[in-house]
C-alpha positions as CSV (number, residue, x, y, z in Angstrom):
1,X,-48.6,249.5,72.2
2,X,-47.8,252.2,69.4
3,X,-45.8,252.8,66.8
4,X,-42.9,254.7,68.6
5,X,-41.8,251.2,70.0
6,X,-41.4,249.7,67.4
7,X,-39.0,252.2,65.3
8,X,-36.9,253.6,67.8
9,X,-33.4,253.4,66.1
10,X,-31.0,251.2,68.1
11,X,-27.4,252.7,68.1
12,X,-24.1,251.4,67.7
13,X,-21.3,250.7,69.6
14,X,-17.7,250.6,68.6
15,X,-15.6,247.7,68.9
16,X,-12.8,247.3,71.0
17,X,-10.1,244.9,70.4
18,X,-8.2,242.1,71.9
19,X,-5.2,239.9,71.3
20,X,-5.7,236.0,70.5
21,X,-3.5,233.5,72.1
22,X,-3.5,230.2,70.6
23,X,-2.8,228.1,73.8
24,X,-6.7,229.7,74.4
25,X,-7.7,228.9,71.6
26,X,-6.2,225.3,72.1
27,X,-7.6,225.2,76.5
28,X,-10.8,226.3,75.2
29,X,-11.5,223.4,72.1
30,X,-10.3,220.9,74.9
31,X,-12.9,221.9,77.0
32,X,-15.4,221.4,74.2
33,X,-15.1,217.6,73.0
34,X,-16.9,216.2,70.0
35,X,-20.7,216.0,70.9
36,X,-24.0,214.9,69.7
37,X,-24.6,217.5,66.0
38,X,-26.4,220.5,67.6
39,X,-29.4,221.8,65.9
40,X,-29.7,225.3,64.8
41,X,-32.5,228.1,65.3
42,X,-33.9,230.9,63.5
43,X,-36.5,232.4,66.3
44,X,-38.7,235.4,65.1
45,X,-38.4,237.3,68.4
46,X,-41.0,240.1,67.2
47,X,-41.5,242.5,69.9
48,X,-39.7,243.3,73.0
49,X,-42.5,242.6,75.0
50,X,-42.3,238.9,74.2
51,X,-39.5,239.5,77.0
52,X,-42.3,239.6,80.1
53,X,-45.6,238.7,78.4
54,X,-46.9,235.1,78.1
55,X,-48.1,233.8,75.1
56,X,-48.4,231.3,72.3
57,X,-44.9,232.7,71.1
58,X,-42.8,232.3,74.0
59,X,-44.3,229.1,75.0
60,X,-43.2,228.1,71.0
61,X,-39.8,229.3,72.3
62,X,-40.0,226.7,75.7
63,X,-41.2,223.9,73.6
64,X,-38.7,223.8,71.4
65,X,-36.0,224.6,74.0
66,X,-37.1,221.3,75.3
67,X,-36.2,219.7,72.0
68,X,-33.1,220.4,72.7
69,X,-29.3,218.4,73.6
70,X,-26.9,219.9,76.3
71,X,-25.9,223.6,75.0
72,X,-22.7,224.2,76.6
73,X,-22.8,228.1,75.0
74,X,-24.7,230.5,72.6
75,X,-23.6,232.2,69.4
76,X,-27.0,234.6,69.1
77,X,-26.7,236.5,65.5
78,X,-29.4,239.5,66.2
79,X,-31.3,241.9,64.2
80,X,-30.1,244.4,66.8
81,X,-26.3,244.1,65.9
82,X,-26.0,245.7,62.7
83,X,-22.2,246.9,62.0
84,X,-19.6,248.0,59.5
85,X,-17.5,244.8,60.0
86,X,-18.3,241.2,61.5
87,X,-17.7,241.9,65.5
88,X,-18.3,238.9,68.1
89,X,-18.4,240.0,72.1
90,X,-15.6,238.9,73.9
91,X,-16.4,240.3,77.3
92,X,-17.0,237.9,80.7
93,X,-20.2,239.7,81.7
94,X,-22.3,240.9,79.3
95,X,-24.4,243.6,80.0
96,X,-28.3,243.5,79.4
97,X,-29.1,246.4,76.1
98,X,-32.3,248.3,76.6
99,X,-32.1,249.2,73.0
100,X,-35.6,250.3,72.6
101,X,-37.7,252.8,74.1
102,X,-41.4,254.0,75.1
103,X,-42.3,250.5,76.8
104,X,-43.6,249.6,80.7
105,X,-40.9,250.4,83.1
106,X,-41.4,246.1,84.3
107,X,-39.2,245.2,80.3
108,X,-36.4,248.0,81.5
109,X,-35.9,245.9,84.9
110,X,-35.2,242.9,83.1
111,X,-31.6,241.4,83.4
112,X,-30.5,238.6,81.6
113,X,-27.2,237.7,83.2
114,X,-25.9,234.9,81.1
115,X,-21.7,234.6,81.3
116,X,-19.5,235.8,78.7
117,X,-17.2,233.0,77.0
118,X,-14.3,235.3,76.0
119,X,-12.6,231.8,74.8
120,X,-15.4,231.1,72.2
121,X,-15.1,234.0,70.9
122,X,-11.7,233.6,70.2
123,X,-12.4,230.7,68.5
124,X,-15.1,231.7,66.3
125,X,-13.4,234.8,65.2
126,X,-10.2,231.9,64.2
127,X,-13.1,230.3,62.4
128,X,-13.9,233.0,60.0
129,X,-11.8,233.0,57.1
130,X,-14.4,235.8,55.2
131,X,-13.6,238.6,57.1
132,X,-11.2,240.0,59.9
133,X,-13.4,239.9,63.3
134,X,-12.7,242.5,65.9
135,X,-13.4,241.1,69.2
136,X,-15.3,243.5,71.2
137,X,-16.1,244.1,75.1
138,X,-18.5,247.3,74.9
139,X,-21.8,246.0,73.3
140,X,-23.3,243.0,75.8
141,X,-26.8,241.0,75.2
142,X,-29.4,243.4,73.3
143,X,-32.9,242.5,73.5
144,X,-32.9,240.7,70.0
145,X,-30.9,238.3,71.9
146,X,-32.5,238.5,75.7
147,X,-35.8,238.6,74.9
148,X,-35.7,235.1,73.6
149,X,-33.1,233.3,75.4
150,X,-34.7,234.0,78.6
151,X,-37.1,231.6,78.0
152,X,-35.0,228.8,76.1
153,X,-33.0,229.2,79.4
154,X,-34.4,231.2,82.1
155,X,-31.8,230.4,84.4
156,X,-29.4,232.5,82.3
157,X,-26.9,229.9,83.0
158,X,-25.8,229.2,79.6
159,X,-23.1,231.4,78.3
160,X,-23.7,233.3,75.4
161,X,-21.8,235.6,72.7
162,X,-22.9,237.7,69.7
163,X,-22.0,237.8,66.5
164,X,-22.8,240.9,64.4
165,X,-24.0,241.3,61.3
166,X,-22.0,243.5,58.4
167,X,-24.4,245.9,56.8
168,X,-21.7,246.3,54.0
169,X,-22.7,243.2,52.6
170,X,-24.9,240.9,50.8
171,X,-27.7,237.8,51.7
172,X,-24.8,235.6,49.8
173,X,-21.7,236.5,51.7
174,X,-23.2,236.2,55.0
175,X,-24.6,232.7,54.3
176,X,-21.6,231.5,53.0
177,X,-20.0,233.1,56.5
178,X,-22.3,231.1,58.5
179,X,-21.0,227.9,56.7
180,X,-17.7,228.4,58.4
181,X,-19.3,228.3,61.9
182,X,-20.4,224.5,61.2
183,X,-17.7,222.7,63.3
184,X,-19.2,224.3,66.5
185,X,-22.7,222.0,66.1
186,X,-20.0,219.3,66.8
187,X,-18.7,221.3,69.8
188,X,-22.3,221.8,71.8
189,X,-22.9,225.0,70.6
190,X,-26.1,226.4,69.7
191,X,-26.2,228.8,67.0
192,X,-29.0,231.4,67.2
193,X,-30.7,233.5,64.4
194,X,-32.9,236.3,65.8
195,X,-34.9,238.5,63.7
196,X,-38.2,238.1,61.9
197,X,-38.8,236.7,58.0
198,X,-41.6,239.8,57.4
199,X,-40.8,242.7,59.2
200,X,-42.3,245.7,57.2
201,X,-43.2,248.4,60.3
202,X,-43.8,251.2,57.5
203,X,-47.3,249.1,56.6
204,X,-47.7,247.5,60.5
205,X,-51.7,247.8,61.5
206,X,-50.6,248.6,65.2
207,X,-54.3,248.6,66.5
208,X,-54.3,244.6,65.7
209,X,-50.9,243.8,66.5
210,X,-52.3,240.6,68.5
211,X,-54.5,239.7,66.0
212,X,-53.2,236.4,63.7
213,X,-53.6,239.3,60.5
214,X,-51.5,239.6,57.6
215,X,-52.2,241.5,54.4
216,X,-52.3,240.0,51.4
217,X,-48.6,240.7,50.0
218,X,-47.3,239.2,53.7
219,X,-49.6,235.9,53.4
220,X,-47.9,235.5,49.7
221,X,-44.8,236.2,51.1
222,X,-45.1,234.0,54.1
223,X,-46.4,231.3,51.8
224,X,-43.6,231.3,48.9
225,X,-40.6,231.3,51.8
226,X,-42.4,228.8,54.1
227,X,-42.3,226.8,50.7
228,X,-38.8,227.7,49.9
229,X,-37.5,226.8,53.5
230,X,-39.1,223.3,53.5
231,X,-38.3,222.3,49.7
232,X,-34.9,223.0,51.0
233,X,-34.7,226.0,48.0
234,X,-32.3,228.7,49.7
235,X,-30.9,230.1,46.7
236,X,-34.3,232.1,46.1
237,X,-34.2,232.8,49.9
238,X,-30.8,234.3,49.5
239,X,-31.7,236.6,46.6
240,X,-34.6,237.9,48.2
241,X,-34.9,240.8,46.2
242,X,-35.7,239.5,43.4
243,X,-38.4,237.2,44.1
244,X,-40.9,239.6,43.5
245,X,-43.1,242.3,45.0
246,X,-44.5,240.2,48.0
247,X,-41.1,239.5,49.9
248,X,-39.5,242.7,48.6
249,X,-42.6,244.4,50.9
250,X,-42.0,242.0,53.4
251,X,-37.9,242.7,53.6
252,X,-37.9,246.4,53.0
253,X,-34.7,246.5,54.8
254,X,-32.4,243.4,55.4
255,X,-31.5,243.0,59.4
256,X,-34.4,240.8,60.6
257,X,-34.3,239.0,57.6
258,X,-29.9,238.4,57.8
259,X,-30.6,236.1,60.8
260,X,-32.5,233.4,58.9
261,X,-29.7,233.8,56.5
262,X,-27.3,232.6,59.0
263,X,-29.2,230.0,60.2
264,X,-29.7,228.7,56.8
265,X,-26.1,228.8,56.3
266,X,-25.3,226.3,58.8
267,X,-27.8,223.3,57.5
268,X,-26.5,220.3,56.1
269,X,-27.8,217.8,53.9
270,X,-28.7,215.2,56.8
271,X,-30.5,218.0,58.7
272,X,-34.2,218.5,58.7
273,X,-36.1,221.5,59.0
274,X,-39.0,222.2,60.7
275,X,-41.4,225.6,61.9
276,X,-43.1,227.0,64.5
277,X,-44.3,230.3,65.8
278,X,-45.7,230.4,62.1
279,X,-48.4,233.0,62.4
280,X,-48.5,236.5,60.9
281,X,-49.7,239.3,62.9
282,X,-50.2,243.5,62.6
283,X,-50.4,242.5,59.0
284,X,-46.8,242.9,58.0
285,X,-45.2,241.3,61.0
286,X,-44.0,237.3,61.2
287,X,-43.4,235.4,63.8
288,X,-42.8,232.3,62.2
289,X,-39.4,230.5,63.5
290,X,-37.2,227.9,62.0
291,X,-35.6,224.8,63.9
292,X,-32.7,222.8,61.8
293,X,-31.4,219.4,62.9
């Protein structure tokens, strides 16, 4: 594995919008009654070849899917779905993104067909008071989203939607965002943050990228959030770049690190948190993955 596959740049796909009707919004929340809290995830998904290799990760990812109540549908906020505006998919089928290159021809062949819930996403863009949501039916599933899912449900039976993430604005205003999503725990809906805590590939030591191995900045890093996240101390978390050298090296730019963000967001004071996957490796990667409620 080199380093062209990890810094391909991913492009972006325009919205397209739809009209809201309110007796959908109104069929759809009676389909979803009140139900058991749901927890919430932050999963570092790390490379795309998580996607069809097996390893401690992905069986991480299994476990914990095990953990799980009854998901009745997915809102994934991905790395990989970095816009000017918040947009949610809105489509009935959404396609499987490739968006990466230079990898075996076997990851290209994978399809994850999970449904669409065009109704959800209704709902959630109803939801968000923050910002006007455009309800789009060009982008699909990328692989920040796939890659994990397929083995939290490997039947793909599970419909799924994304929400995008607003490179226009701050840590702050996307966890207070998130907040406004809280009301679908109550609804069976899992809430998925996928990105990765330290995610530096400028400084990645590609020749030991399956090595546990973390430089010295990432291991302080990893050790000052992994503190933060289970003292319950966000408001350092949120202003990231000013906790010193360490995590600004570790979050030289902020779309894997927006997921956890999100994730945050959505925790309440009954919730506990917990992590797995918590291992550094290529030096200035993380895989280390967060479970709420």
């Amino acid at each position: 594995m080199d380093r062209k596959q990890f810094i391909k740049l991913f492009s972006l796909i325009p919205l397209a919008g739809m009209n809201m009707k309110l007796s959908d919004l109104n069929k759809f929340s009676q389909q979803l009654p009140l139900t058991e809290k749901m927890p919430v995830l932050f999963l570092g998904h790390g490379s795309p070849m998580n996607a069809i290799e097996e390893n401690e990760y992905v069986s991480g990812f299994r476990t914990i899917a095990k953990t799980l109540p009854k998901v009745k549908a997915i809102v994934c906020v991905s790395a990989h779905w970095y816009t000017k505006g918040t947009m949610v998919t809105a489509m009935p089928k959404p396609k499987t993104i490739h968006d990466f290159g230079g990898f075996p021809e076997a990851l290209y062949k994978v399809q994850y067909s999970a449904p669409g819930a065009p109704e959800l996403a209704k709902q959630t863009k109803e939801l968000i008071k923050k910002a006007s949501v455009g309800l789009d039916e060009t982008w699909g599933l990328d692989h920040g989203a796939w890659s994990v899912l397929k083995h939290l449900f490997p039947n793909a039976d599970v419909p799924v939607i994304q929400l995008s993430i607003d490179y226009t604005k701050d840590a702050q205003w996307h966890f207070e965002l998130a907040k406004e999503l809280q009301s679908l725990r109550d609804k069976g809906i899992l809430i998925v943050g996928s990105g990765n805590i330290i995610h530096n590939l400028y400084d990645a030591a590609f020749d030991r990228i399956n090595e546990n191995f973390g430089y010295d900045w990432a291991i302080e890093a990893r050790e000052k959030t992994n503190a933060l996240l289970l003292k319950g101390d966000f408001d350092q978390l949120i202003h990231y770049e000013k906790f010193g050298k360490p995590l600004q090296k570790a979050v030289p730019t902020p779309d894997h690190y927006l997921p956890l963000i999100y994730t945050l967001g959505l925790k309440n004071e009954k919730d506990k948190l917990e992590l797995f996957n918590d291992k550094l490796l290529a030096g200035s990667l993380s895989m280390t993955s967060v479970k709420i409620g």
